[in-house]
Chimera marker file (.cmm) of the C-alpha trace (Angstrom):
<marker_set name="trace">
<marker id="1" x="127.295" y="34.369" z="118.507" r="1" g="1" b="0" radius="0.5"/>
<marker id="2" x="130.331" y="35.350" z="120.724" r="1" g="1" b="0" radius="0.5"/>
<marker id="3" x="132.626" y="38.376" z="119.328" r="1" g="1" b="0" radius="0.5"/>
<marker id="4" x="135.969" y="37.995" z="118.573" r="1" g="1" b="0" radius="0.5"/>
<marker id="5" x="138.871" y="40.254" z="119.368" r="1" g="1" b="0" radius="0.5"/>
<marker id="6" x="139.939" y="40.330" z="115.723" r="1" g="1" b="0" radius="0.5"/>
<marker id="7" x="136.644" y="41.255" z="115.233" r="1" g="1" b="0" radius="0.5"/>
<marker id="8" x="136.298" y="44.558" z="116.627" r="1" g="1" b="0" radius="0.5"/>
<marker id="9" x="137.662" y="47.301" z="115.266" r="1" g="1" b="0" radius="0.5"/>
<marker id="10" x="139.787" y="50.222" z="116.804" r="1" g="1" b="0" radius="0.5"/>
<marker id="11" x="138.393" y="54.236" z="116.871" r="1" g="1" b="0" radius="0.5"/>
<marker id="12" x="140.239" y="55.832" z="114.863" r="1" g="1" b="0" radius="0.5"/>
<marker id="13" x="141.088" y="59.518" z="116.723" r="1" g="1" b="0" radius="0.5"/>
<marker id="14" x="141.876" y="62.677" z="115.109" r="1" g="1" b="0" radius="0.5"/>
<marker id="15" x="145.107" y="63.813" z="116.007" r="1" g="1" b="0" radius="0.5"/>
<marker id="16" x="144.492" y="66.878" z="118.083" r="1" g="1" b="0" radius="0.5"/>
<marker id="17" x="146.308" y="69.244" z="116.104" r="1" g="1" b="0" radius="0.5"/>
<marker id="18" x="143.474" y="68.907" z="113.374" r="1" g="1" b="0" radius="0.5"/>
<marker id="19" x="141.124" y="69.771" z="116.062" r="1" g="1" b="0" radius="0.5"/>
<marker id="20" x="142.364" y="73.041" z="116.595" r="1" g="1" b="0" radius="0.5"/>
<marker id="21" x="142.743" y="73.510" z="112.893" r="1" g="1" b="0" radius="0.5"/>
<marker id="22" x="139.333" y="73.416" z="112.273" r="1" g="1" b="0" radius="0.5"/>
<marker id="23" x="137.980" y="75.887" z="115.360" r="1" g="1" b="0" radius="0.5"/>
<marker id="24" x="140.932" y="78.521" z="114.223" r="1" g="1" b="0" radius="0.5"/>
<marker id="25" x="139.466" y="77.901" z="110.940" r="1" g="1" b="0" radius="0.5"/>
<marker id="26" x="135.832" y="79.038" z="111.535" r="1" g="1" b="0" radius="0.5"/>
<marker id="27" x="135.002" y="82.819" z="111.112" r="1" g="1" b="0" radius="0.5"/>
<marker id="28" x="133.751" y="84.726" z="113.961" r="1" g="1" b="0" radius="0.5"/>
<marker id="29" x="130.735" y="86.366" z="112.986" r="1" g="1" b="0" radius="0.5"/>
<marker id="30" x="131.416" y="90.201" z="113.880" r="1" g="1" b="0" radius="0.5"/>
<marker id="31" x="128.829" y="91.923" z="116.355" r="1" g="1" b="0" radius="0.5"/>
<marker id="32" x="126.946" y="94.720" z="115.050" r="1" g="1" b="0" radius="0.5"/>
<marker id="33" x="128.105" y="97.816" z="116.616" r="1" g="1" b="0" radius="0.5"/>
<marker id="34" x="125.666" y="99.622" z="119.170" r="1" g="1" b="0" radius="0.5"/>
<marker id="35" x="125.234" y="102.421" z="116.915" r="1" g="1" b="0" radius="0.5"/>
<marker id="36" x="124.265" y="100.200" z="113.586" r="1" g="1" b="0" radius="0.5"/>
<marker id="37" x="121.856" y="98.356" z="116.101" r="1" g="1" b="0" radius="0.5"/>
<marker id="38" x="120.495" y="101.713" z="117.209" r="1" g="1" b="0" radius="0.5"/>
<marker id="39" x="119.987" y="102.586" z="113.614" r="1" g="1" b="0" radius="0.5"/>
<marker id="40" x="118.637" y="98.885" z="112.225" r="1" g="1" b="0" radius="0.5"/>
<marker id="41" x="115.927" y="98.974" z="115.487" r="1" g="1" b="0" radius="0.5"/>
<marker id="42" x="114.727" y="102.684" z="114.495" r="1" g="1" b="0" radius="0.5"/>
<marker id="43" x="114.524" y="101.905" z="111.534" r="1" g="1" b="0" radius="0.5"/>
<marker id="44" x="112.331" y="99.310" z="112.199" r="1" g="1" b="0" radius="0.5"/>
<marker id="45" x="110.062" y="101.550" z="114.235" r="1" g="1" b="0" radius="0.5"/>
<marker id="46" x="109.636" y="104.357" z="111.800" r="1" g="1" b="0" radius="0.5"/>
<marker id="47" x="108.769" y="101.519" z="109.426" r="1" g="1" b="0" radius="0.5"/>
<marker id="48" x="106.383" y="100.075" z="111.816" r="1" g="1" b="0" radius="0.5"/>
<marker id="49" x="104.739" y="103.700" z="112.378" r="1" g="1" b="0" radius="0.5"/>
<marker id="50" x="104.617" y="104.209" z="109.093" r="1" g="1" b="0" radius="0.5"/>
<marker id="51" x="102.549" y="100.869" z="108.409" r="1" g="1" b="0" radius="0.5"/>
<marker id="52" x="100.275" y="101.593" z="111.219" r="1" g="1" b="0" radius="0.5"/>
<marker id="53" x="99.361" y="105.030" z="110.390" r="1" g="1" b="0" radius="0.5"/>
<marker id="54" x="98.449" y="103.697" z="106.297" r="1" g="1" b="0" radius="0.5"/>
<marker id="55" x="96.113" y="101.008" z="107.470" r="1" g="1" b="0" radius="0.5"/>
<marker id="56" x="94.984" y="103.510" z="110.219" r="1" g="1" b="0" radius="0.5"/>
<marker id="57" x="94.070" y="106.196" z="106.858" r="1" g="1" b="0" radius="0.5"/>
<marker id="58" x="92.936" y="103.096" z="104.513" r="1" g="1" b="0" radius="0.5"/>
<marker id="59" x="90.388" y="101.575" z="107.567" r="1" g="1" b="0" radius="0.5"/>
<marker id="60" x="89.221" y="105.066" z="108.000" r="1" g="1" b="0" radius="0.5"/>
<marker id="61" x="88.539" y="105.525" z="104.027" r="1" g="1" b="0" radius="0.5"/>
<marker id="62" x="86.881" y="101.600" z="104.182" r="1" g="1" b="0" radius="0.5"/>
<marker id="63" x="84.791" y="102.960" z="106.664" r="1" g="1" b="0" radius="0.5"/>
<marker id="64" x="83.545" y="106.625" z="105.216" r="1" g="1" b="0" radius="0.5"/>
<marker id="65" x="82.989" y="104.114" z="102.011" r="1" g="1" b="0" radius="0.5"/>
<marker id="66" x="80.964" y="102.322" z="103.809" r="1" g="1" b="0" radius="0.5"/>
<marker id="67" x="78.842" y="104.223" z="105.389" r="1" g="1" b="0" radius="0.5"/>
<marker id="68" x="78.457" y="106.037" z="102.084" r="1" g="1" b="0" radius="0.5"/>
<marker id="69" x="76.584" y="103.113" z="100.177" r="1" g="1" b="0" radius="0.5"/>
<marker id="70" x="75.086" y="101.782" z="103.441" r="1" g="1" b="0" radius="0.5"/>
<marker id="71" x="73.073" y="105.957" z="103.313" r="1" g="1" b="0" radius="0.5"/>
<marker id="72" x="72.997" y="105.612" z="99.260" r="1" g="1" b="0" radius="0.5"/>
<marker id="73" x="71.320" y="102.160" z="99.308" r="1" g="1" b="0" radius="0.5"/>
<marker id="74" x="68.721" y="103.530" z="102.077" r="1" g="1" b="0" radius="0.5"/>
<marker id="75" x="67.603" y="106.776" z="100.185" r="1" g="1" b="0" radius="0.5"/>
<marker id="76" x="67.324" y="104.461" z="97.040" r="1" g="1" b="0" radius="0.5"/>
<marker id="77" x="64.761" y="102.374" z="99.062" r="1" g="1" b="0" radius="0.5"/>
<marker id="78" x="62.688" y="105.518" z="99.989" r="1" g="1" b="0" radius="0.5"/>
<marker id="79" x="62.544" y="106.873" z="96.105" r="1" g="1" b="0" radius="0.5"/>
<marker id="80" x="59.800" y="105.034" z="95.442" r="1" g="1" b="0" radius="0.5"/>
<marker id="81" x="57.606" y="106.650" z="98.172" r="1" g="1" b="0" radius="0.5"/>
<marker id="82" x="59.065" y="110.073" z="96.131" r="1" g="1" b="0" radius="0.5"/>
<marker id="83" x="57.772" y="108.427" z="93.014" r="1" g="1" b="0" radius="0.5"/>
<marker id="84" x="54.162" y="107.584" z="95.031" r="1" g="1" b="0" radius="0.5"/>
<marker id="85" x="53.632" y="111.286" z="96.423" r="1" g="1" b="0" radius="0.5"/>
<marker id="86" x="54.233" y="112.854" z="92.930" r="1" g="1" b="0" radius="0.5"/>
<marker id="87" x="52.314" y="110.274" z="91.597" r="1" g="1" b="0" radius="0.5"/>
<marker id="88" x="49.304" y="111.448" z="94.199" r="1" g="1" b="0" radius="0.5"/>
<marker id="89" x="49.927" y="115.386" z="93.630" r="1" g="1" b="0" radius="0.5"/>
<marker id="90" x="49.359" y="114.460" z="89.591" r="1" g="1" b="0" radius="0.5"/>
<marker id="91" x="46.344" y="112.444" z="90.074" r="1" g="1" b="0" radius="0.5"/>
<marker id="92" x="44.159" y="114.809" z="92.499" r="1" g="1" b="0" radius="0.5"/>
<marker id="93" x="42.675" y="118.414" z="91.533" r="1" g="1" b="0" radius="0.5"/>
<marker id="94" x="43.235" y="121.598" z="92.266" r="1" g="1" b="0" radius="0.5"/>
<marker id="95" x="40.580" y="122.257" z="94.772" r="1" g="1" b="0" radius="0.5"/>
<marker id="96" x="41.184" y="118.492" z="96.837" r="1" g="1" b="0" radius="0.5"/>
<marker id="97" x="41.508" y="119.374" z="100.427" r="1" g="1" b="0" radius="0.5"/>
<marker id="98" x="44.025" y="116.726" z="100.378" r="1" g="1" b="0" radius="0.5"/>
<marker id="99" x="46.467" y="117.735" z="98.003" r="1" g="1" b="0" radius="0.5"/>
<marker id="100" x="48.020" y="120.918" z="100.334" r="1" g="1" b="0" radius="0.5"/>
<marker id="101" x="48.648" y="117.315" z="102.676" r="1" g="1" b="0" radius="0.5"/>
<marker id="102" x="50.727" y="115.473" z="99.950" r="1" g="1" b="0" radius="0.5"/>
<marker id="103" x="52.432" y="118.539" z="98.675" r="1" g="1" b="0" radius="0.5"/>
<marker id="104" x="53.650" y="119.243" z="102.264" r="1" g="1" b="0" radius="0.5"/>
<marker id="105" x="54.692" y="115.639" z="102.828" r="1" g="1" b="0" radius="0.5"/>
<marker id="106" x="56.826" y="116.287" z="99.222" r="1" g="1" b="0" radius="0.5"/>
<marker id="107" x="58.163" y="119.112" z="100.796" r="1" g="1" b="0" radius="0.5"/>
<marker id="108" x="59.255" y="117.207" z="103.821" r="1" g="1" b="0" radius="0.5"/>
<marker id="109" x="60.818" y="114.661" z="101.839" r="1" g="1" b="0" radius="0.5"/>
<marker id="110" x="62.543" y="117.147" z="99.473" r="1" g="1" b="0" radius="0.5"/>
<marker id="111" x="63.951" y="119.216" z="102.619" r="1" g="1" b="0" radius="0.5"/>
<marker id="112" x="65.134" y="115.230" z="104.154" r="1" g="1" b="0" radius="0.5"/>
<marker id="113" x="66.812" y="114.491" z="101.068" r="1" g="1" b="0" radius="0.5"/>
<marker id="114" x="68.671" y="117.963" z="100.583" r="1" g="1" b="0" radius="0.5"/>
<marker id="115" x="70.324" y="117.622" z="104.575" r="1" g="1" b="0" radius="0.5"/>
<marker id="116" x="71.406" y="114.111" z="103.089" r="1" g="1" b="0" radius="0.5"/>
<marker id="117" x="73.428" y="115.412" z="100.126" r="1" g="1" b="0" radius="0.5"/>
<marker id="118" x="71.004" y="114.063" z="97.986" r="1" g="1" b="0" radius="0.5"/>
<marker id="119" x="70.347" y="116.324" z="94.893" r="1" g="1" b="0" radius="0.5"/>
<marker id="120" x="68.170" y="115.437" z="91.852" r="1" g="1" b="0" radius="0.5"/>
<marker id="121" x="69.380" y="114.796" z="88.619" r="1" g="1" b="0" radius="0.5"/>
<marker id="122" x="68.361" y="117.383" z="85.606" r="1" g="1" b="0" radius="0.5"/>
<marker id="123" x="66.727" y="116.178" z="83.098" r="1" g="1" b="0" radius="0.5"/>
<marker id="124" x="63.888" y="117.833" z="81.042" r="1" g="1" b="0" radius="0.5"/>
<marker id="125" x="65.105" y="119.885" z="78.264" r="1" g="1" b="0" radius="0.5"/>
<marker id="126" x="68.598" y="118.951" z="78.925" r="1" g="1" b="0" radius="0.5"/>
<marker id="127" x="70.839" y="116.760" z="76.179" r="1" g="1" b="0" radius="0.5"/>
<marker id="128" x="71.025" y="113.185" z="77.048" r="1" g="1" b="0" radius="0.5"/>
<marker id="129" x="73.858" y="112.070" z="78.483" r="1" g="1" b="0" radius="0.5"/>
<marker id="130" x="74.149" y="108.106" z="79.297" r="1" g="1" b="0" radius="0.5"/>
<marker id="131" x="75.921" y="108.612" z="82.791" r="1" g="1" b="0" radius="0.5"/>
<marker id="132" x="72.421" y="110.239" z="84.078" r="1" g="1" b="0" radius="0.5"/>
<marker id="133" x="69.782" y="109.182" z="82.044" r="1" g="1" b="0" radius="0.5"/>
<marker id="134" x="67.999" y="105.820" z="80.972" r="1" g="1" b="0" radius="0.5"/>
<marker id="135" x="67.010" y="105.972" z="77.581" r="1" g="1" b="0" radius="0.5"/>
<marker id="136" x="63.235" y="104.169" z="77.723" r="1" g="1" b="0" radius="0.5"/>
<marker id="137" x="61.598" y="105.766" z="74.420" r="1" g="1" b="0" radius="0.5"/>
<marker id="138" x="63.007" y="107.826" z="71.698" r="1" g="1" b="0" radius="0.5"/>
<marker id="139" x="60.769" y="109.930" z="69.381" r="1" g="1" b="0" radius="0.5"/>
<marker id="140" x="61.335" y="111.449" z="65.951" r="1" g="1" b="0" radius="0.5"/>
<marker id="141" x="60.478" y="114.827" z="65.643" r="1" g="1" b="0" radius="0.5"/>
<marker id="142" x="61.647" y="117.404" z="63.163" r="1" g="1" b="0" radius="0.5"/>
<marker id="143" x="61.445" y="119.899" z="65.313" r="1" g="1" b="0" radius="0.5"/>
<marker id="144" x="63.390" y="119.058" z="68.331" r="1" g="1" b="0" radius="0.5"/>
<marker id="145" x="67.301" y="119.047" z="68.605" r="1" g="1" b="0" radius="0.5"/>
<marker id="146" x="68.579" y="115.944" z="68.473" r="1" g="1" b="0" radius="0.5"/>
<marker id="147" x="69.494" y="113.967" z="72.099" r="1" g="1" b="0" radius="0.5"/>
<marker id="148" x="66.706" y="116.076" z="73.560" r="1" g="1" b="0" radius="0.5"/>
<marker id="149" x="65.327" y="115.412" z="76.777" r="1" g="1" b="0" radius="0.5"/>
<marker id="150" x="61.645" y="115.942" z="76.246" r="1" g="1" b="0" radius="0.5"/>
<marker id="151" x="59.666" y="113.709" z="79.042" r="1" g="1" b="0" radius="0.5"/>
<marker id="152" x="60.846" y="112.518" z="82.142" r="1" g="1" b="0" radius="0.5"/>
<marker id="153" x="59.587" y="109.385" z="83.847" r="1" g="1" b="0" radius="0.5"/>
<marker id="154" x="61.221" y="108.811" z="87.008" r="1" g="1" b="0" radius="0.5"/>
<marker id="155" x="63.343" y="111.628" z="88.560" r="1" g="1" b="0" radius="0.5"/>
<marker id="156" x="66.467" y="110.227" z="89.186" r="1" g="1" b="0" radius="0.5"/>
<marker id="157" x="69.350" y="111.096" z="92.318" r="1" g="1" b="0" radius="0.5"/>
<marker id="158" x="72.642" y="111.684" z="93.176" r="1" g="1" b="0" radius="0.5"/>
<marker id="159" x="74.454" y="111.574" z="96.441" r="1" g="1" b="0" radius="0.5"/>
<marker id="160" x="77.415" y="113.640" z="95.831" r="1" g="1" b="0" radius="0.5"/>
<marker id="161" x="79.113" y="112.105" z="92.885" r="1" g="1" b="0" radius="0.5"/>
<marker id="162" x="77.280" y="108.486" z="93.331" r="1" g="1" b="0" radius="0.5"/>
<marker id="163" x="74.127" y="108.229" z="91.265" r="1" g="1" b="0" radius="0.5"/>
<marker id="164" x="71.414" y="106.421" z="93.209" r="1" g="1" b="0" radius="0.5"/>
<marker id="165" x="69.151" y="106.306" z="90.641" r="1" g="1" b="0" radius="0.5"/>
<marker id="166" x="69.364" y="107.598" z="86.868" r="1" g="1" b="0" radius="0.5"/>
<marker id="167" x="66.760" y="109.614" z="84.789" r="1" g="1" b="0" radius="0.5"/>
<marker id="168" x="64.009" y="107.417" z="83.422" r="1" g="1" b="0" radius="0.5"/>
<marker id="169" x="63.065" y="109.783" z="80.412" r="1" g="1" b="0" radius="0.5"/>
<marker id="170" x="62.317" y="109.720" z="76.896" r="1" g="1" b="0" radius="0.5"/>
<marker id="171" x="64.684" y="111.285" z="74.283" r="1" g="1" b="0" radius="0.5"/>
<marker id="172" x="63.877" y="113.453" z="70.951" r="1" g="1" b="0" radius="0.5"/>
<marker id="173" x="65.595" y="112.046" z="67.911" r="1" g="1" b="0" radius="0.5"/>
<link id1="1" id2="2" r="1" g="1" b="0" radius="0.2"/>
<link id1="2" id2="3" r="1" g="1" b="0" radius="0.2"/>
<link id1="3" id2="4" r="1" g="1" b="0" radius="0.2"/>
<link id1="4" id2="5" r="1" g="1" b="0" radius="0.2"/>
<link id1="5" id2="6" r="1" g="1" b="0" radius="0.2"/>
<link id1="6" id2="7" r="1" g="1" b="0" radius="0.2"/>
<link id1="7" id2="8" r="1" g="1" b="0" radius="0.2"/>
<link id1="8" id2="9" r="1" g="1" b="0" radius="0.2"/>
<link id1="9" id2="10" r="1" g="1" b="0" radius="0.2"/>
<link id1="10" id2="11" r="1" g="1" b="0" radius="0.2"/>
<link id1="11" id2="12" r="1" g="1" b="0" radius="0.2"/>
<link id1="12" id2="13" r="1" g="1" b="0" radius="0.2"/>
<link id1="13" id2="14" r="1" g="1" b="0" radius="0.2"/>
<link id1="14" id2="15" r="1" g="1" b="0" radius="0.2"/>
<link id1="15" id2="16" r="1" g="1" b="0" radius="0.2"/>
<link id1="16" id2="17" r="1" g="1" b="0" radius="0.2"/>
<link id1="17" id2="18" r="1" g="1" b="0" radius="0.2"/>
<link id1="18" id2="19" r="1" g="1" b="0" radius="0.2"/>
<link id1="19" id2="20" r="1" g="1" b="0" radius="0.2"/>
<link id1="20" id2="21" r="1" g="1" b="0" radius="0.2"/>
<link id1="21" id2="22" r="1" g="1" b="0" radius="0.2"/>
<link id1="22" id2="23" r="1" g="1" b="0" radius="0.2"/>
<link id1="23" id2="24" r="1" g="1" b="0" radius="0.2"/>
<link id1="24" id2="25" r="1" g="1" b="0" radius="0.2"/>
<link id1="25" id2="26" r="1" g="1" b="0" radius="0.2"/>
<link id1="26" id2="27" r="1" g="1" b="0" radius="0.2"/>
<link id1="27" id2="28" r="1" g="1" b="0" radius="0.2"/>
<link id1="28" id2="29" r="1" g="1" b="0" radius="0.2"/>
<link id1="29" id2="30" r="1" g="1" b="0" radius="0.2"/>
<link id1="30" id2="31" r="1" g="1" b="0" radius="0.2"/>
<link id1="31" id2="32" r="1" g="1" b="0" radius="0.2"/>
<link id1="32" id2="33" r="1" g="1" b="0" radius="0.2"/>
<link id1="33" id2="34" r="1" g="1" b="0" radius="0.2"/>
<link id1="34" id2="35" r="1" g="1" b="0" radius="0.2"/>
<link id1="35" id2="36" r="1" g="1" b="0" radius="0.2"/>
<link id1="36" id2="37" r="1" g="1" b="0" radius="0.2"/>
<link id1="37" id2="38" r="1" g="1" b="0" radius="0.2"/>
<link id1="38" id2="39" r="1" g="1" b="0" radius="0.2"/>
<link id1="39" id2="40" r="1" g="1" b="0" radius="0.2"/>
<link id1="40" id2="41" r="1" g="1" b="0" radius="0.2"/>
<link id1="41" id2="42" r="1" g="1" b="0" radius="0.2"/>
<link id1="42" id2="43" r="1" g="1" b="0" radius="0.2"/>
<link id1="43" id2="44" r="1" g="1" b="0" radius="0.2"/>
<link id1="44" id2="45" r="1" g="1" b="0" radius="0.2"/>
<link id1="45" id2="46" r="1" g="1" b="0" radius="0.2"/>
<link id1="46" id2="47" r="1" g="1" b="0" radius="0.2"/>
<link id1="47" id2="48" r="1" g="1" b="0" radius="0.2"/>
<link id1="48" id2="49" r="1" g="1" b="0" radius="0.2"/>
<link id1="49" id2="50" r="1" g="1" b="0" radius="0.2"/>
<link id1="50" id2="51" r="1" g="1" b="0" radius="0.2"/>
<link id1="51" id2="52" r="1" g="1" b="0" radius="0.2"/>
<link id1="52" id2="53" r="1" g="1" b="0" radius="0.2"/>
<link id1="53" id2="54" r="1" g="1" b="0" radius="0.2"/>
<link id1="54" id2="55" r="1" g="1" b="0" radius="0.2"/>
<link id1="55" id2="56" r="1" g="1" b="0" radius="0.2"/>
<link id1="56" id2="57" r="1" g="1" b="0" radius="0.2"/>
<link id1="57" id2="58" r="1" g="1" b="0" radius="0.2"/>
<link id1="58" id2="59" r="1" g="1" b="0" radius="0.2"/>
<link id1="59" id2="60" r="1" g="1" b="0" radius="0.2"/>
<link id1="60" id2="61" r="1" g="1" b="0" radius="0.2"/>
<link id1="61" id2="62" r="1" g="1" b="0" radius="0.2"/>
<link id1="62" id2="63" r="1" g="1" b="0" radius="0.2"/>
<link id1="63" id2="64" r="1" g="1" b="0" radius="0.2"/>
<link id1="64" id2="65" r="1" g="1" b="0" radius="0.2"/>
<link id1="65" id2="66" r="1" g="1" b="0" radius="0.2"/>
<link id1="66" id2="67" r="1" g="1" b="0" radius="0.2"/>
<link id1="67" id2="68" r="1" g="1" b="0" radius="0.2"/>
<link id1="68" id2="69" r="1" g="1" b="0" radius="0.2"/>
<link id1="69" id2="70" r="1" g="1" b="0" radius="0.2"/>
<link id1="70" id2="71" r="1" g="1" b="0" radius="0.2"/>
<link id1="71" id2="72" r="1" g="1" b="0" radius="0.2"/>
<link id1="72" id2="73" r="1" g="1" b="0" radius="0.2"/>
<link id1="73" id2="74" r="1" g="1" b="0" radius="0.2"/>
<link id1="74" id2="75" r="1" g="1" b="0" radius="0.2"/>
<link id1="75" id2="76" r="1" g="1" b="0" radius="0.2"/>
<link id1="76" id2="77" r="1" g="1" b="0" radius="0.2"/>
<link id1="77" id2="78" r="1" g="1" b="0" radius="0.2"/>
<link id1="78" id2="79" r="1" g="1" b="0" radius="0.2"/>
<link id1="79" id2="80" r="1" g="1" b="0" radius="0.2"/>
<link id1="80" id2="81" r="1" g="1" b="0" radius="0.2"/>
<link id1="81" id2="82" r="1" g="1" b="0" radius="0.2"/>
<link id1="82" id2="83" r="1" g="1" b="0" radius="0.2"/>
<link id1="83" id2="84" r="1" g="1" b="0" radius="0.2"/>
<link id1="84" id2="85" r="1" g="1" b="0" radius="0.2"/>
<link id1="85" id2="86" r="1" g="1" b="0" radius="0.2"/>
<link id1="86" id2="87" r="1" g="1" b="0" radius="0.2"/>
<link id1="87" id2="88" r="1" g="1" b="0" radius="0.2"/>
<link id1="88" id2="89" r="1" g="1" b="0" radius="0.2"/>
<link id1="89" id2="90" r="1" g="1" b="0" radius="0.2"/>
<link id1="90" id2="91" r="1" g="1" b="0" radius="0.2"/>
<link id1="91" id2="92" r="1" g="1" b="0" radius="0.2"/>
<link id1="92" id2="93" r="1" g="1" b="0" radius="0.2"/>
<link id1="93" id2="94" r="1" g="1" b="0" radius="0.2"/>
<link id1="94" id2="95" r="1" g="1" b="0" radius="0.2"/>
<link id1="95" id2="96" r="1" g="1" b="0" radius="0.2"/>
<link id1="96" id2="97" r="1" g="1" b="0" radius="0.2"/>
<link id1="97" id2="98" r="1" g="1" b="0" radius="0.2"/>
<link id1="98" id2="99" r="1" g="1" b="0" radius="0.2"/>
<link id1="99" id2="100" r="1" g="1" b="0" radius="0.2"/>
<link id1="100" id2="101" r="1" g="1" b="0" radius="0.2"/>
<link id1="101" id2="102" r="1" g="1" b="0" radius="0.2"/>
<link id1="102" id2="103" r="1" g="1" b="0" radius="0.2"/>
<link id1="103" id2="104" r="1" g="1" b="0" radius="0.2"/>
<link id1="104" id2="105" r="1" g="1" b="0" radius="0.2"/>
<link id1="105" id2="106" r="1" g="1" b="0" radius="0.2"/>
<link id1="106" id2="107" r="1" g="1" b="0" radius="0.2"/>
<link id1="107" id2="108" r="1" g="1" b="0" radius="0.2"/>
<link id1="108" id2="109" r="1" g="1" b="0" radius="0.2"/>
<link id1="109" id2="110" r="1" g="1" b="0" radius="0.2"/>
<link id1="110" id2="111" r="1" g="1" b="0" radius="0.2"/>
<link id1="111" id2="112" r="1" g="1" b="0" radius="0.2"/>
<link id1="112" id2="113" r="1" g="1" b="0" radius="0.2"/>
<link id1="113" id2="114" r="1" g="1" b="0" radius="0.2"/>
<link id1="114" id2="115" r="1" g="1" b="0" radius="0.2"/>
<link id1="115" id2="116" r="1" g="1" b="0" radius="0.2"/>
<link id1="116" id2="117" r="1" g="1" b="0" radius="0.2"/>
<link id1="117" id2="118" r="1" g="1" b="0" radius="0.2"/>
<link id1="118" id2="119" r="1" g="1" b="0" radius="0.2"/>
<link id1="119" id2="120" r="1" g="1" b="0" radius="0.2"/>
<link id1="120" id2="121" r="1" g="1" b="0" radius="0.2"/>
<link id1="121" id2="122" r="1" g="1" b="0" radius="0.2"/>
<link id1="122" id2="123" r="1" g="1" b="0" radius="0.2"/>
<link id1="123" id2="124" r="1" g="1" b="0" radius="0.2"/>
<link id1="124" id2="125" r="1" g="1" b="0" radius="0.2"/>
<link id1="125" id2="126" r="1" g="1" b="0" radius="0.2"/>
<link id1="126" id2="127" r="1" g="1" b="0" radius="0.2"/>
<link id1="127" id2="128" r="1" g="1" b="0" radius="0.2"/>
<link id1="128" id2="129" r="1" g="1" b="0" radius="0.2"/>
<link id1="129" id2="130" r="1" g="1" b="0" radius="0.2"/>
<link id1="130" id2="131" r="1" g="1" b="0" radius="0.2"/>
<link id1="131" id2="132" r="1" g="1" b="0" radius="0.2"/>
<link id1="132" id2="133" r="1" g="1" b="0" radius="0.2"/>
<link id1="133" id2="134" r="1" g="1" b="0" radius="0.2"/>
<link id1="134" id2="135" r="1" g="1" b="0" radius="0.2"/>
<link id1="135" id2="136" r="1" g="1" b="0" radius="0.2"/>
<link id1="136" id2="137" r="1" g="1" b="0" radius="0.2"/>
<link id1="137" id2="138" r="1" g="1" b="0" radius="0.2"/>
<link id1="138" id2="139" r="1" g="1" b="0" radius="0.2"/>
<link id1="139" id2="140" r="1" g="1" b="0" radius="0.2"/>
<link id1="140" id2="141" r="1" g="1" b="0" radius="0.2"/>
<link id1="141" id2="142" r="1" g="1" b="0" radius="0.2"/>
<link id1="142" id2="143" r="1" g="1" b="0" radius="0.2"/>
<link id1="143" id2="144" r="1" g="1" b="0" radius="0.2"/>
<link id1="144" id2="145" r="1" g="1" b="0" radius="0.2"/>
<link id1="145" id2="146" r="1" g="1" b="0" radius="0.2"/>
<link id1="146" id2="147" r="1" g="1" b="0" radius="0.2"/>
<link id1="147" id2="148" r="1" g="1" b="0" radius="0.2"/>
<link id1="148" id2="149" r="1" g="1" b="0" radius="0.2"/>
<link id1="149" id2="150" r="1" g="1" b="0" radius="0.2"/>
<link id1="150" id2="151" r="1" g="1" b="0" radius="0.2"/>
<link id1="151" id2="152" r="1" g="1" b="0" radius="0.2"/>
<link id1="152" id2="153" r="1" g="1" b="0" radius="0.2"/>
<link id1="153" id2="154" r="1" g="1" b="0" radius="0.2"/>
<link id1="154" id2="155" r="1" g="1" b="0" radius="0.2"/>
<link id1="155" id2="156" r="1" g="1" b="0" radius="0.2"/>
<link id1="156" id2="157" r="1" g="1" b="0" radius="0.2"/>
<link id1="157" id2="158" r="1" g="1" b="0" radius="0.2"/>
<link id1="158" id2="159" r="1" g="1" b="0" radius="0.2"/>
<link id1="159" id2="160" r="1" g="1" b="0" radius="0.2"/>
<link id1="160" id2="161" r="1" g="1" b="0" radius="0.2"/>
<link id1="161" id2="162" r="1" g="1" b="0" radius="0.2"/>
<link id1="162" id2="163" r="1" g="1" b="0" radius="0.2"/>
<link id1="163" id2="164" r="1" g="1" b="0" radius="0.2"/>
<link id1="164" id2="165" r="1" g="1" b="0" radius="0.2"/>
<link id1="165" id2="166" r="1" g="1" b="0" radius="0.2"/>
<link id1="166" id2="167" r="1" g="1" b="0" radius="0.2"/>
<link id1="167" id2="168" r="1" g="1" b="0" radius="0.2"/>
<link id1="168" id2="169" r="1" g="1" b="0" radius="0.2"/>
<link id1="169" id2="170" r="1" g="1" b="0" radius="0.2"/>
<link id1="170" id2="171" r="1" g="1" b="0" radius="0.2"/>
<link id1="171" id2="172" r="1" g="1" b="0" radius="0.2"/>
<link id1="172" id2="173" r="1" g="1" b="0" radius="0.2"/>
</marker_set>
């Protein structure tokens, strides 16, 4: 296929005056002044402080929280060598050489759990109150206040605020 003269067609050119039309036409985008800049980059570094030092308190709270359970879930795995040495003291006499042993060991224990924070939870006598206590039996007796604590089954703990473990006991009306 050859081309033809006719064929081709001519470029059409802008004039040039609608050249310069259009770049006149264009804004200019204004600089910032070096004050406004001065002001827009500090306060993007007070910002930036500001962000660091919150995740800087919030890791540190993460953390304490942390650690917190981690202690809380470890004394809840020693209760039931508590429960065990009680359990020991009740079963033995008086007069068994052995028993001055166990009731030292308690002691130990008791003095362990106090430098922890760990403080046990009232129970006997007191009124029942769900936040502490687990509810296992419930007796009717006239002569007993009602929500009375009268037995207690397994001492429970606390750990500051947390409960470790609640109050097995059994409650009077």
């Amino acid at each position: 296929m050859s081309k033809h003269k006719d064929d081709e067609v001519p470029q059409q050119e802008a004039p040039q005056e609608a050249v310069e039309e259009v770049t006149e036409a264009a804004p200019d985008t204004p600089e910032e002044s070096p004050e406004a800049a001065l002001k827009a980059a500090e306060d993007r570094y007070l910002r930036l402080a500001a962000e660091y030092d919150n995740f800087r308190k919030r890791s540190a709270r993460e953390r304490d929280a942390i650690f917190a359970d981690v202690r809380a879930d470890t004394v809840l795995k020693f209760l039931p060598v508590y429960d065990n040495l009680l359990r020991a003291i009740a079963a033995m006499a008086e007069d068994d050489p052995g028993r001055k042993g166990v009731e030292m060991t308690l002691a130990q224990f008791e003095t362990v759990l106090t430098k922890l924070n760990v403080t046990p939870i009232p129970a006997l006598g007191e009124k029942f109150d769900p936040g502490f206590h687990n509810a296992v039996m419930h007796v009717e007796d006239g002569d007993l206040e009602e929500n009375i604590i009268i037995e207690e089954f397994e001492k429970g703990f606390k750990m500051g605020d947390k409960i470790i473990r609640f109050s097995m006991v059994k409650v009077a009306n």
